[in-house]
C-alpha positions as CSV (number, residue, x, y, z in Angstrom):
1,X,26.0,-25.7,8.2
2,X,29.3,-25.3,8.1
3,X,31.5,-23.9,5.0
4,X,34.9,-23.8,4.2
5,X,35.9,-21.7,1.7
6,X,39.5,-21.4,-0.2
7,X,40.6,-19.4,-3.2
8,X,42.4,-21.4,-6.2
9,X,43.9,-20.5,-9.6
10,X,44.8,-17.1,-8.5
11,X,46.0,-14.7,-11.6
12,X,48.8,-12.1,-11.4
13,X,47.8,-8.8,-9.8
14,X,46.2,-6.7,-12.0
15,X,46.7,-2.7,-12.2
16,X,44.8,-1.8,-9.1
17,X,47.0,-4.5,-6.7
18,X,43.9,-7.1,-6.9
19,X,44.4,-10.8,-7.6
20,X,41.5,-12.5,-9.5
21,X,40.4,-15.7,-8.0
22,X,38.3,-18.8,-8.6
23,X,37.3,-20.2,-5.1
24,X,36.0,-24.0,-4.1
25,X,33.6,-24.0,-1.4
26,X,32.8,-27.4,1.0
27,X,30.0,-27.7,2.8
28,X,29.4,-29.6,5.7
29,X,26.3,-30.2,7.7
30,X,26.0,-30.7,11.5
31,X,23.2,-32.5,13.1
32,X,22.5,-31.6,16.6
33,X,20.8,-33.1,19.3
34,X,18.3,-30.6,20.4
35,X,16.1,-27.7,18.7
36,X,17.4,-24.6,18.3
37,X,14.5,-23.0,19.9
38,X,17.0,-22.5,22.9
39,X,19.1,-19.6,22.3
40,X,21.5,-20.7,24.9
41,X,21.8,-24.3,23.6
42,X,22.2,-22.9,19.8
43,X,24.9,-20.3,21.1
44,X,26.6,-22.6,23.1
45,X,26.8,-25.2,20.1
46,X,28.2,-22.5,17.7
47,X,30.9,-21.5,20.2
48,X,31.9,-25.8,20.4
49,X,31.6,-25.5,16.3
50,X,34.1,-22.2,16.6
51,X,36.4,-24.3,19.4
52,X,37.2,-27.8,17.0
53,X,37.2,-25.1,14.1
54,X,39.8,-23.5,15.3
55,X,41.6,-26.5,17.2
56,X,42.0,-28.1,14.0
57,X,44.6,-25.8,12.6
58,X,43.4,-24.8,9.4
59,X,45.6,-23.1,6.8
60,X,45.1,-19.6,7.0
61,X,43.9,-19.1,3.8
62,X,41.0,-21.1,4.2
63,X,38.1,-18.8,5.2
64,X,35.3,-20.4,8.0
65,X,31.5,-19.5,7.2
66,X,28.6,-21.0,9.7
67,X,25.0,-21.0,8.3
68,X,21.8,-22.8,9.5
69,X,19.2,-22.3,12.1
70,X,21.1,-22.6,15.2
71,X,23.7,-20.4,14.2
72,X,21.1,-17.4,12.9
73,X,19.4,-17.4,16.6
74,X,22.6,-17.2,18.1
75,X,23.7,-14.0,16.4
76,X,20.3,-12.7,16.1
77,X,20.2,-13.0,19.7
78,X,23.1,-10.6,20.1
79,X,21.9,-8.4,17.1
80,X,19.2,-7.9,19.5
81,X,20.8,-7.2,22.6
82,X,23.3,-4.8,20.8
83,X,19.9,-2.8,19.4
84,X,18.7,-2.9,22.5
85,X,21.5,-0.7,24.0
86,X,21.4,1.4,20.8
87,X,17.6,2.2,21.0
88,X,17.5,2.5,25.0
89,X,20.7,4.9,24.9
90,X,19.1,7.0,21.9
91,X,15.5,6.9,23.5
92,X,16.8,8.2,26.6
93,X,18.8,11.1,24.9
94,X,16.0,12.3,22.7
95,X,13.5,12.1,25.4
96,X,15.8,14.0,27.7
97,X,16.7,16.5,24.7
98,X,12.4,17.4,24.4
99,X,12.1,17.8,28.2
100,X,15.3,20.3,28.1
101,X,13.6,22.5,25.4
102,X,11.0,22.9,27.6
103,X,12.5,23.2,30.7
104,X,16.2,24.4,30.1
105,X,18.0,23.3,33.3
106,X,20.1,20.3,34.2
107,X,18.5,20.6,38.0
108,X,15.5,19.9,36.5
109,X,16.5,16.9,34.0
110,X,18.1,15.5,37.3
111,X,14.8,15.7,39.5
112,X,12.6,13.7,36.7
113,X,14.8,11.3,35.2
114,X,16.5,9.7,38.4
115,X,13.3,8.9,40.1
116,X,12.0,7.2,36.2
117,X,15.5,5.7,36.2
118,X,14.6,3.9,39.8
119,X,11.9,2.4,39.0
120,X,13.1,1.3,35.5
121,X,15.5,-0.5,37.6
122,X,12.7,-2.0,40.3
123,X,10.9,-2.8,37.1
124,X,13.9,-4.7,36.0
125,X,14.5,-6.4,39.0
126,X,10.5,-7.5,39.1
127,X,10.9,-8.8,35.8
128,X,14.4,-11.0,36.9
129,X,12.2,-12.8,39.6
130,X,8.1,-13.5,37.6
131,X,9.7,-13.9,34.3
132,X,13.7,-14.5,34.3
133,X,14.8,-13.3,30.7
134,X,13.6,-10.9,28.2
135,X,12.4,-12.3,24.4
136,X,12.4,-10.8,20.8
137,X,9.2,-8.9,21.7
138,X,10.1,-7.2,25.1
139,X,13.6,-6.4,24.5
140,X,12.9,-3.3,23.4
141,X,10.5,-2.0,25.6
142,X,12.5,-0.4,28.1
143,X,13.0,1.9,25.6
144,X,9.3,2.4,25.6
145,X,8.6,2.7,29.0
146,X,11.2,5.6,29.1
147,X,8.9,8.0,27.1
148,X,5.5,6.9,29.0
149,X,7.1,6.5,32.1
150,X,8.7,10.3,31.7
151,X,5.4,12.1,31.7
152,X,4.2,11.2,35.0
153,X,7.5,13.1,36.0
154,X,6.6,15.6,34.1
155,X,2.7,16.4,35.0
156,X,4.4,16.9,38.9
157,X,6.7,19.1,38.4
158,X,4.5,21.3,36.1
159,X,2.2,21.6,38.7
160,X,5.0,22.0,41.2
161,X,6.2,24.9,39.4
162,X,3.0,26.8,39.1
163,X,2.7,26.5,43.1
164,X,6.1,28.1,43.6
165,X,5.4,31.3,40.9
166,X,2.2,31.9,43.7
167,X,4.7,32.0,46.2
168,X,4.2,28.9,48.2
169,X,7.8,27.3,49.3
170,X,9.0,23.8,48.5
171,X,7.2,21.7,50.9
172,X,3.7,23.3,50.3
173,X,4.0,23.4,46.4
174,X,5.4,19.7,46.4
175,X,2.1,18.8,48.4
176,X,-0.3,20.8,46.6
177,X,1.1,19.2,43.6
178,X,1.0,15.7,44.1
179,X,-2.0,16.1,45.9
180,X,-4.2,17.4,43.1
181,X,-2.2,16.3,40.4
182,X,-1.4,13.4,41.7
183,X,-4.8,11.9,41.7
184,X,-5.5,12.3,37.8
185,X,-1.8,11.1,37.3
186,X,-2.7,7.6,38.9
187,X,-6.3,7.7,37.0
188,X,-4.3,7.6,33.5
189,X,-1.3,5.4,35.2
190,X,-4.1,3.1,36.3
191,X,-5.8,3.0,32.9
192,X,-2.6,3.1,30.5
193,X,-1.5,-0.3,33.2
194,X,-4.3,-2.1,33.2
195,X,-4.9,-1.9,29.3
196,X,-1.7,-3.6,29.0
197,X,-2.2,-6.3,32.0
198,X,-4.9,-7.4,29.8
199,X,-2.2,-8.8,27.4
200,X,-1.4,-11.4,30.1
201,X,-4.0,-13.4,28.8
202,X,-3.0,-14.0,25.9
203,X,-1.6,-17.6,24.8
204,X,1.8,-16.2,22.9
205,X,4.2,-15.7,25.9
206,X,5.4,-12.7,24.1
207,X,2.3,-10.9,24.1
208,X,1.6,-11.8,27.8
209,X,5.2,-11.0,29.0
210,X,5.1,-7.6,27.0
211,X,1.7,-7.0,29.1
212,X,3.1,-7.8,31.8
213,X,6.5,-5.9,32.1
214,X,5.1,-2.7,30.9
215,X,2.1,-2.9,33.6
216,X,4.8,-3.0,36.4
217,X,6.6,-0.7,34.8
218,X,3.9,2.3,34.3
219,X,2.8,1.3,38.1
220,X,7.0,1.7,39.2
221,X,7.0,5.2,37.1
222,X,4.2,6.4,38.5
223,X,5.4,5.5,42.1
224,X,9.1,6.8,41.5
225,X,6.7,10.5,40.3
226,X,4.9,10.9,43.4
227,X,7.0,9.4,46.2
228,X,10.8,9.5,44.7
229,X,11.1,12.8,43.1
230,X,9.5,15.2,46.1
231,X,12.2,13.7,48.4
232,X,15.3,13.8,46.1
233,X,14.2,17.7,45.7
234,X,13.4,18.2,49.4
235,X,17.2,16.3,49.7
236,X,18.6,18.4,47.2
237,X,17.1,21.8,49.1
238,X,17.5,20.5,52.6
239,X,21.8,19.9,52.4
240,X,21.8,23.3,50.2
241,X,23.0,21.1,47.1
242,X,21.2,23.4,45.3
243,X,18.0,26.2,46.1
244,X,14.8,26.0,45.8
245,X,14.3,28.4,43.4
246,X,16.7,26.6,41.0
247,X,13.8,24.3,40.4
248,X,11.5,27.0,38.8
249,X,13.7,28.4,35.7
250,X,12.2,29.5,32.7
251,X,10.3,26.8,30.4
252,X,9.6,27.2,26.7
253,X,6.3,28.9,27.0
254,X,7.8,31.4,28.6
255,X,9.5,32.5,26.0
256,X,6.9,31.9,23.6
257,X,5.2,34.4,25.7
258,X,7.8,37.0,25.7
259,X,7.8,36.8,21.9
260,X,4.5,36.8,21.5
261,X,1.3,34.5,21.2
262,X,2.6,31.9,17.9
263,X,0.1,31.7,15.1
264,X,-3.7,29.8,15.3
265,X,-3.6,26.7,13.2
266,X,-6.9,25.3,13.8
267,X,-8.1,24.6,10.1
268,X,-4.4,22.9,9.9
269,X,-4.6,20.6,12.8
270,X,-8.6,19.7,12.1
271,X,-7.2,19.0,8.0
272,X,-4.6,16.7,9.7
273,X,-6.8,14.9,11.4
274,X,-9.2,14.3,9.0
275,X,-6.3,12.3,6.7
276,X,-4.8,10.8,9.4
277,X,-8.4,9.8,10.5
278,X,-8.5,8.9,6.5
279,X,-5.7,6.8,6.4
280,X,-6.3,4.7,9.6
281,X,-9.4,3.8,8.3
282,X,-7.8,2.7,4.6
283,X,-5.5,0.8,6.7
284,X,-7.8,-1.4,8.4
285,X,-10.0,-2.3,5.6
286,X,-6.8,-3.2,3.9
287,X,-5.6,-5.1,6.7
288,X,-4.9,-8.1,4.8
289,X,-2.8,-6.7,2.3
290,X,-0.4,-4.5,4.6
291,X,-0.3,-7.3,7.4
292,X,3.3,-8.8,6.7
293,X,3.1,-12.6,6.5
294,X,7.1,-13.1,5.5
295,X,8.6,-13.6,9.1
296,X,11.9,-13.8,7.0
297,X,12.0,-9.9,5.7
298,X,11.9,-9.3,10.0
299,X,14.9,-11.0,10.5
300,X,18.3,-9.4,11.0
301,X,20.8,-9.5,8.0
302,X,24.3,-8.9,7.4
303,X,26.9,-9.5,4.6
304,X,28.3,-12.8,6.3
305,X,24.8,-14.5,7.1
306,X,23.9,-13.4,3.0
307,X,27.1,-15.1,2.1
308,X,26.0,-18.3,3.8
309,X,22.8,-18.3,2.1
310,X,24.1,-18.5,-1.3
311,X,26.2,-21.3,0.2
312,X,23.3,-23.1,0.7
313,X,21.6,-22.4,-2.2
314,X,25.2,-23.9,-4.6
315,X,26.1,-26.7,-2.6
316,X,22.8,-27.8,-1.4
317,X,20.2,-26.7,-3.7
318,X,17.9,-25.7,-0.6
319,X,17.4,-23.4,1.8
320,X,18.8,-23.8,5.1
321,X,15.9,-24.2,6.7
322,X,13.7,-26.5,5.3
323,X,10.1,-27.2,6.5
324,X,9.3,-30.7,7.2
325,X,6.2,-33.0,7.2
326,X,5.0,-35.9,7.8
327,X,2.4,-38.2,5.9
328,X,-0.2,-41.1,7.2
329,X,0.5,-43.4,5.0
330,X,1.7,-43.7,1.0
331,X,-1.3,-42.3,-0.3
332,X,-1.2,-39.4,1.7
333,X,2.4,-39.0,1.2
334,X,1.7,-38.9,-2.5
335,X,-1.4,-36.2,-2.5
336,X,1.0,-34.0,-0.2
337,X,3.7,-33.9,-2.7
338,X,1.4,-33.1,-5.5
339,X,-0.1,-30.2,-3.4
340,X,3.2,-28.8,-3.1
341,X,4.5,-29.2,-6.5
342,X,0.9,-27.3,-7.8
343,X,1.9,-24.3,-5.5
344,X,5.7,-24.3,-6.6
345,X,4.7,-24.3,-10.5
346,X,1.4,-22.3,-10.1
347,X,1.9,-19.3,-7.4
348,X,4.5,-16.6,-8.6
349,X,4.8,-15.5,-4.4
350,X,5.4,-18.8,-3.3
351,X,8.7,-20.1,-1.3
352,X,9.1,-23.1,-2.5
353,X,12.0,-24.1,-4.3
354,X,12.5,-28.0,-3.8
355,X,9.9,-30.4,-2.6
356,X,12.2,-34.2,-1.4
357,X,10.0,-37.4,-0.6
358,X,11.2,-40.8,0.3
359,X,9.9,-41.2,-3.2
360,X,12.0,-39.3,-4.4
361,X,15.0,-41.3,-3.7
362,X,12.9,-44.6,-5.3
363,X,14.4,-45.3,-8.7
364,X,11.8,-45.9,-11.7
365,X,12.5,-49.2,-11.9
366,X,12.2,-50.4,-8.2
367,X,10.5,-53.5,-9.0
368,X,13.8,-55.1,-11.6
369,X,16.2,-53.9,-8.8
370,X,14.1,-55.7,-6.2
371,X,14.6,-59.2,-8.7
372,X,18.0,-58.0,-8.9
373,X,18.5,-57.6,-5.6
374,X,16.8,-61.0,-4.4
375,X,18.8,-63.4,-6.8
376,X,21.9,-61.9,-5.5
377,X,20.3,-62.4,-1.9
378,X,20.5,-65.9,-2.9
379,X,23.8,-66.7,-4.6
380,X,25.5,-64.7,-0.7
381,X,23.5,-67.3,1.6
């Protein structure tokens, strides 16, 4: 839908500087040749809509909405996108900014998060090849992967660290540590992957993408822990970038140490648990009640796309996207409409504003009109 929109009758300014206008809106309604289930078709029709907009030379007082399906996936699409770099970036800073309160040292940051970073990136490129493009479901999960994917990083170089306070230099302490940690790392990498790989089999290709990109990229984490980060240290150590002992600073339980052993909150945590516990159960058995059937209150919004919709709603008496189906015969056609109109007059949650028929459009009188129609049939041949 496209709506042009044009202030008329305006009144003197008033004491603030404002001018009181009456507008006149005109709506006009583009038909395309394809669905708009393809984001790249619906954004490359709004940008033609856009081109002959603006080719035409409008005054400049005229104001240029666009409304309708094809133009809400192409801006959703880049609503999502532009979250997407908003919740990676943020992710990456508040995961970072928990590892540094336990492990104060840049050095450190560097040796866990470059390796996770690589094989983010491998993932990325795995996904480019099996898949080809991200949806509305896996767009964000990069994000995700960023906080499982860190601990793997994590587990080594704790362990790491307790070899070099028994004295053992970097070689030997690396070893020991992916050696024994290692193997429990890859039992709960292997689990945590292969819960989501399960997802492949599902029928909605979101679910079974989402499977699959997080399974390759828990397996690339874990891989970039135990084979990347010992030889960006041993790197780091061998071309005296920085020393080995930089590695081993002091972590928040060290401190917690020197100030003394914090408080037992046994009874607290236990109390927790039991409402949480509480809770989750409440939840399920209320399943249907908090499961969120209005695909519409998910969607992005924003003061132009609300705009449009009142559009709609004055000059066409409808929403923009209207559902559409299709009957047998008459008879069928008629006991559909009469469904319809019993849920629009009898459910206060319903959605339906307008219910249109072909018999809708037939006058009361069909059968005069049709005499009508015939005798003037005959006075033309």
């Amino acid at each position: 839908h496209v709506y042009f929109r044009k202030d008329v009758d305006c009144a003197a300014p008033g004491a603030g500087g404002d001018r009181e206008c009456r507008n006149r809106v005109w709506g006009m309604i583009v038909t395309p040749d394809q669905g708009a289930a393809d984001i790249t078709y619906a954004k490359s029709l709004v940008d033609d809509v856009n081109r002959r907009i603006a080719a035409r030379g409008l005054d400049p007082s005229v104001q240029v909405f666009l409304s309708g399906r094809y133009n809400y996936m192409a801006t959703e699409a880049n609503d999502v996108l532009s979250d997407l770099n908003r919740v990676t970036s943020v992710g990456a800073v508040v995961v970072g900014g928990v590892v540094f309160a336990f492990f104060p040292s840049i050095l450190v940051l560097l040796l866990i998060f470059i390796p996770l970073l690589i094989g983010l990136a491998m993932d990325f490129g795995i996904v480019h090849l099996t898949i080809g493009q991200l949806n509305v479901v896996t767009t964000g999960n990069f994000a995700i992967l960023f906080g499982m994917g860190v601990e793997y990083g994590i587990q080594v170089y704790s362990r790491f660290r307790e070899e070099t306070k028994r004295g053992h230099q970097y070689v030997e302490a690396m070893t020991s540590a992916v050696g024994d940690t290692g193997r429990a790392i890859m039992l709960a990498a292997a689990t945590t992957a292969m819960a989501f790989l399960s997802l492949v089999v599902a029928r909605y290709r979101g679910f079974s993408q989402l499977g699959w990109i997080t399974f390759i990229g828990v397996a690339f984490s874990f891989l970039a822990a135990i084979l990347i980060m010992p030889a960006l240290g041993k790197v780091l150590t061998r071309f005296k970038l920085v020393r080995a002992h930089k590695f081993t600073g002091s972590t928040i339980d060290d401190v917690l140490k020197r100030r003394g052993e914090p408080p037992r909150a046994h009874a607290v945590i236990i109390c927790g648990s039991l409402v949480a516990m509480a809770l989750a159960g409440w939840s399920v058995y209320r399943y249907d009640e908090v499961y969120e059937t209005d695909y519409s209150k998910l969607q992005l919004t924003n003061a132009e796309r609300e705009r449009a919709r009142t559009y709609e709603n004055q000059l066409f008496g409808m929403s923009g996207e209207p559902a559409v189906l299709a009957a047998s015969d008459r008879e069928d056609l008629a006991r559909l409409v009469s469904r319809l109109e019993y849920i629009r007059d009898n459910e206060a949650d319903g959605t339906i504003q307008r219910i249109d028929s072909i018999l809708t459009f037939v006058p009361g009188n069909q059968e005069e009109k049709r005499v009508v129609i015939r005798e003037i049939a005959d006075i033309v041949n």
